[in-house]
N, C-alpha and C positions, 0 to 999 in steps of 0.2 A: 504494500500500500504506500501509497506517497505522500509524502509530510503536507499535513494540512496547518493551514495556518490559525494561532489564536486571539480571540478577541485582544491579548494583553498583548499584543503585538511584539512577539517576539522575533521573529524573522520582519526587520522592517529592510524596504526597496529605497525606499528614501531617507532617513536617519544613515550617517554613516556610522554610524556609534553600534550599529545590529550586529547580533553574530548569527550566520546560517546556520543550519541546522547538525551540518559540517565541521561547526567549527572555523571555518573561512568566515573574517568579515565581508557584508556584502558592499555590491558597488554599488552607486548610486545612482537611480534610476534604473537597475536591472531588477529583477525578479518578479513575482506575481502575488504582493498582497497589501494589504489596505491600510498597514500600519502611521505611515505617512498621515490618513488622513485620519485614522484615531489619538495623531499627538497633537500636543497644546502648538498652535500657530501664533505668531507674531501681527501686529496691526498689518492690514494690506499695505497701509504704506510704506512698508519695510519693503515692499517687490519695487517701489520708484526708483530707476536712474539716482536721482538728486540723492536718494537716502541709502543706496547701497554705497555711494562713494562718500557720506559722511562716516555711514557704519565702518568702512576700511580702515580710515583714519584711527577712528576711536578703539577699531578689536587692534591695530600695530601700538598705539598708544597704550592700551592695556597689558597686550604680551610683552613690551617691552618692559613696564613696572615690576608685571611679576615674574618674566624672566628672570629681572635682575634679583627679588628677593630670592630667588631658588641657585642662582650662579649658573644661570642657561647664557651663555654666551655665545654671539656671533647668530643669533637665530635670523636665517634669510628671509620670512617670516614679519619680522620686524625690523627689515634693512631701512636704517635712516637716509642711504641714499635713494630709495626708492619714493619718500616722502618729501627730498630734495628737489626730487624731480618733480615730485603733486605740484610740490607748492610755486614751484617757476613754470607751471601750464596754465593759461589762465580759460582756456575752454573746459576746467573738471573733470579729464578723464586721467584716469591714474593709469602709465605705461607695466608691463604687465611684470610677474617676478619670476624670473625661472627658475625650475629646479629640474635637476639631473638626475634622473631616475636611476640610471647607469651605466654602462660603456659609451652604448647607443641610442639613450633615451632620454628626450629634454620635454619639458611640460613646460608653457607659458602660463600661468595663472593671472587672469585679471577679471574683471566686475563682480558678476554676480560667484564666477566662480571662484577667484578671489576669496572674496567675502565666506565664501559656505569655508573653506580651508581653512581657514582665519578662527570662524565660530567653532570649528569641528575642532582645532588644536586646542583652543579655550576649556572648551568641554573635555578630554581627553586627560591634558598637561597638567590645567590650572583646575579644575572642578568649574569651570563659568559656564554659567548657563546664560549667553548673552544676551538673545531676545527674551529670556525668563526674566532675568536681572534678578540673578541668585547666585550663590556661590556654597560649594558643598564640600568637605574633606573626599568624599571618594561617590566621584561620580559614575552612578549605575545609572541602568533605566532609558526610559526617553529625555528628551531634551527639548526644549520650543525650537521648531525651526522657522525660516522665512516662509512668509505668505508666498506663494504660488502666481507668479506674474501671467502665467497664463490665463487663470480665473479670478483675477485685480480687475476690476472692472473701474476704476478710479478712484474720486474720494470719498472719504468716508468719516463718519461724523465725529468720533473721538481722535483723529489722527496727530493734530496736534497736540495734546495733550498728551498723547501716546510719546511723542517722539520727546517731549520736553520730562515726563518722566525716563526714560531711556539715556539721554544726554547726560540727567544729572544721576545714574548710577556709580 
């Protein structure tokens, strides 16, 4: 018989934080089940342009705080020349951060995908649950992730308020 999935969403497609059934973590946006949409999401306005690249800023400004309390040094992650670069663009798009997967393998990460790496190290490293705006000794479980820019249909009535508590976590 074939692994079915449970309401407590244990095999999640989306959360990169899941573990298949395997034992393999899973990848994102692969598999077949609904876990995704039984976690705690983030305001819609978290899927906006304008606010995944303020969120960038703020999750490198955070891994870099608690890098340093832990003696995580050199994290690519939270390159300040990468922020050097933000802040002499004045169109707002952040150039992207590679990493070297290995001999023959280079990843460019920038916006939203950026961002989910950024919140996925948070949760992982540090226990931050970014869009939650919590922080835990030993992070299990699910996490909030970003609203789904696909089904963001615009704005939406607490967004402000949403973002200005987020800011000041």
């Amino acid at each position: 018989m074939g692994s079915t999935v449970s309401k407590s969403g244990n095999n999640s497609s989306k959360n990169l934080d899941a573990v298949e059934g395997d034992g393999k973590k899973g990848k994102h946006g692969k598999g077949s089940d609904d876990s995704y949409y039984a976690t705690s999401k983030a305001h819609p306005v978290s899927s906006e342009v304008r606010r995944i690249q303020i969120d960038i800023e703020q999750a490198q400004a955070l891994i870099r705080k608690l890098d340093s309390k832990k003696g995580i040094e050199n994290n690519v992650l939270s390159s300040s020349d990468h922020e050097k670069s933000y802040m002499n663009k004045s169109h707002g798009s952040v150039g992207p951060i590679v990493i070297i997967q290995g001999s023959s393998t280079v990843k460019g990460l920038e916006g939203a995908e950026l961002l989910d790496t950024l919140v996925t190290y948070l949760w992982r490293i540090h226990g931050v649950d970014y869009y939650g705006m919590s922080e835990t000794n030993e992070p299990k479980g699910l996490r909030h992730v970003k609203a789904d820019a696909r089904t963001y249909n615009g704005a939406s009535s607490n967004g402000a308020e949403w973002e200005n508590k987020l800011d000041s976590f």
